[in-house]
N, C-alpha and C positions, 0 to 999 in steps of 0.2 A: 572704760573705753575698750580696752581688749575683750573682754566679753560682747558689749556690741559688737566688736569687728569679727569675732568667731561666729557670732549671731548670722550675720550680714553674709563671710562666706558661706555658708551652711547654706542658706536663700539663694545663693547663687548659684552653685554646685546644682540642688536638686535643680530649679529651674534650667539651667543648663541642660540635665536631664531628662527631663520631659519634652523639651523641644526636639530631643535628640529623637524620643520614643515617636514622637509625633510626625515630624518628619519620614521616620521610616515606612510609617501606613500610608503615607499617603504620595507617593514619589511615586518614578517612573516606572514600577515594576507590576506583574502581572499578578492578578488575582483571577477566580473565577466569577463571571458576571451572568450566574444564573444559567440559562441554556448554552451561552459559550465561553470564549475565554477572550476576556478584556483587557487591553492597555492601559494601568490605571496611573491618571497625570496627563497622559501626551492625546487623552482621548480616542486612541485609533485603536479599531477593534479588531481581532482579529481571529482565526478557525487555526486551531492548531491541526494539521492531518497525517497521520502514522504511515508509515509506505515501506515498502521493503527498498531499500536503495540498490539491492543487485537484481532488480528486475526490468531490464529493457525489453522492448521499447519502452515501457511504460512509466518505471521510473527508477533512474538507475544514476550513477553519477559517472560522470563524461571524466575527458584527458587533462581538465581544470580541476577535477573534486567538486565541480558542481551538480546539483542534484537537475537532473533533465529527463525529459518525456513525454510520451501523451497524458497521459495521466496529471502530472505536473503543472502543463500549459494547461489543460483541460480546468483542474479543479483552478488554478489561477483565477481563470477570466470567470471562471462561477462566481468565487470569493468575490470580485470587483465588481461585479455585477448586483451580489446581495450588499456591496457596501464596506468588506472586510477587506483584512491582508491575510495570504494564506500563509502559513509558515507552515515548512515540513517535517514531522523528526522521524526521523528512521528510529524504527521498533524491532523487537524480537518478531518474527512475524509468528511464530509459535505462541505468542502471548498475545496476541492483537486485542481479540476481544474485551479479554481483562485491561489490557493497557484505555480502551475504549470504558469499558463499565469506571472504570477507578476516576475516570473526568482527567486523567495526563492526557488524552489527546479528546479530539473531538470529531473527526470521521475517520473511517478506515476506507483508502482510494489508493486502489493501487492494485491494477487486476485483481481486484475482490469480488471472485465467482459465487452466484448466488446459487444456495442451496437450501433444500428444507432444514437440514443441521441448523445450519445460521440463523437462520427464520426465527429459531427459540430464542437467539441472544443478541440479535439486534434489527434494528429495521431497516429495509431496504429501499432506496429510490429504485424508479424503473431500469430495465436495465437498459445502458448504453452500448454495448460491444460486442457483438457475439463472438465465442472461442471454443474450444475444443481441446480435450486431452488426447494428446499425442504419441506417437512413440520413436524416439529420436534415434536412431543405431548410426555407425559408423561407415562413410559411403563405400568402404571395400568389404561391410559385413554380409555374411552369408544370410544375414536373418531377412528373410521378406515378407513373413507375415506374421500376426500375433502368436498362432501355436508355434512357431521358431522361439518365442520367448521362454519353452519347458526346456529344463535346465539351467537356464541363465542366472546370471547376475544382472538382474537390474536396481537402475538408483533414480528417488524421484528426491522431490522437497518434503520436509517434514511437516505435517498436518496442513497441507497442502489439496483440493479437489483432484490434484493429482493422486494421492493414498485413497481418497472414494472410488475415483475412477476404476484404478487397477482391483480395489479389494470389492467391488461390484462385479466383476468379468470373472468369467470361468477359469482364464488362463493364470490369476492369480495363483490357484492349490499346483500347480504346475512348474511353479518358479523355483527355481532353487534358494536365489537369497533376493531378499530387498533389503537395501540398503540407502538407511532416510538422510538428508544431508539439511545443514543450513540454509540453505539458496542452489538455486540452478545453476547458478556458476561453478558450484565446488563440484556438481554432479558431472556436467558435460565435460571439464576437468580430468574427473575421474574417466570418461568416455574415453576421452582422447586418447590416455595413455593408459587404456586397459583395464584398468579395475574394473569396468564396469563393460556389459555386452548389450546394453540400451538404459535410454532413461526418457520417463515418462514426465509428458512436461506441458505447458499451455503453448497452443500450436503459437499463439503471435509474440511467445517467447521464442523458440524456434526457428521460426522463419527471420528473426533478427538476428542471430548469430546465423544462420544459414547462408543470410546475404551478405556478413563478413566473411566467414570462411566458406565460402560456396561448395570448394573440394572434401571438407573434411566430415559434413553427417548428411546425413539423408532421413528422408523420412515414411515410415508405413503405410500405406495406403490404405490400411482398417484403422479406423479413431477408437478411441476408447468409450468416448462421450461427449456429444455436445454440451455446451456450457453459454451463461452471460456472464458477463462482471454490471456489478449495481455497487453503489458506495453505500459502508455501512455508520449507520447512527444511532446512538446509544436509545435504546425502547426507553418509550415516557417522554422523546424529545421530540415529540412529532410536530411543535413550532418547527425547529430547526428545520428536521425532513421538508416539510411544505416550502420554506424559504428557498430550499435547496433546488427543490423537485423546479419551481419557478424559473429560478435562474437557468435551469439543464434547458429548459424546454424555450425558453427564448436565445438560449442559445440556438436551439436547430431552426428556428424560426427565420433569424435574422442571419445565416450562416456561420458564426464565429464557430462552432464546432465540428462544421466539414472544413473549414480553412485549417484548423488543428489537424484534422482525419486526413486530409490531404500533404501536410509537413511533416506526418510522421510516417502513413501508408503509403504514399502516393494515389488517394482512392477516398472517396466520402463511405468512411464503413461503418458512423455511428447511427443507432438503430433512430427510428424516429417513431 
């Protein structure tokens, strides 16, 4: 009898076990579902998208820690429209592409300026926004035009179309230091209180702190480079892009992307 009954626990135990293993595959947690990323259990699908979270307007996190923007609303009402929920995770934005290639996230949106560079490493939808690299200085600075930037300290974002910008223009060999920062925040920061004697930045980054602090930077009247933002998607996933490219483009159709362009701009500024 004791031996049946160590038989008997034995059968229970492992069984036990398996249901534990089995269980864990197949519950509420995410897997990857091929071209996206899937809610596996609760059925809801959903687009994971990488964004720099200290980039207003676009997408940046407000006086709650909530993650807000154009950018943000924008890719939303795409995801609801293709059928998803968008979830957002802020990234290294130094690593995007990799964080993109590696399938952790699933588009990069979030003033992502298109360029032949990027062209090799991901694909892009059309673009949505036109922008400009800028050059931000302090509104009591003497500097009024780009050659005023020889000698300086200036500071942009690291690997950022702001470092293309400035290292394509003449006035680059001229500079004294450039100095690359994590986000534009830590740069115009640095503005503020001196370290820095301009910094080169996406104008509709710019003109969003500008309309907070109105008195404290100004801006140059020679741009560096015009620019678009397009959202980028892992090459080979050109389902996804086309679902994508879809939903952008019935957004302009039906308005929901100048009613965005207009809560964030005051102005219908996305391209058509």
């Amino acid at each position: 009898m004791k031996k049946m009954a160590a038989i008997g626990m034995v059968l229970t135990i492992a069984l036990s076990l398996f249901t534990g293993c089995s269980s864990s595959s197949t519950g509420s947690g995410s897997e990857s579902g091929g071209d996206k990323t899937v809610t596996v259990g609760s059925g809801e699908k959903k687009l994971v998208i990488g964004i720099d979270d200290k980039f207003a307007p676009m997408g940046f996190r407000d006086e709650n820690n909530e993650i807000v923007g154009f950018d943000i609303d924008y890719a939303r009402a795409a995801a609801e429209k293709m059928g998803y929920k968008a979830e957002f995770q802020p990234i290294d934005w130094n690593a995007k592409e990799s964080e993109l290639n590696s399938g952790r996230i699933d588009l990069i949106w979030n003033g992502y300026t298109i360029t032949d560079e990027r062209k090799q490493k991901v694909l892009f939808t059309k673009p949505y926004l036109k922008n400009a690299q800028v050059v931000a200085v302090l509104a009591k600075s003497d500097i009024q035009k780009l050659d005023d930037l020889a000698g300086k300290v200036v500071g942009l974002q690291a690997q950022s179309s702001a470092a293309d910008a400035l290292n394509a223009n003449e006035i680059k060999s001229k500079i004294k230091t450039v100095n690359e920062y994590k986000d534009n925040v830590l740069a115009l920061s640095d503005l503020k209180i001196g370290r820095l004697d301009a910094v080169v930045i996406d104008e509709v980054v710019a003109r969003y702190y500008m309309s907070k602090e109105p008195d404290t930077f100004r801006l140059l009247d020679e741009s560096l480079a015009p620019e678009e933002y397009g959202v980028g998607v892992k090459k080979g996933n050109e389902k996804l892009l086309e679902e994508l490219q879809k939903a952008l483009d019935e957004m302009n159709q039906d308005g929901t992307a100048a009613k965005i362009s207009e809560k964030w701009f005051g102005e219908d500024k996305v391209l058509k």
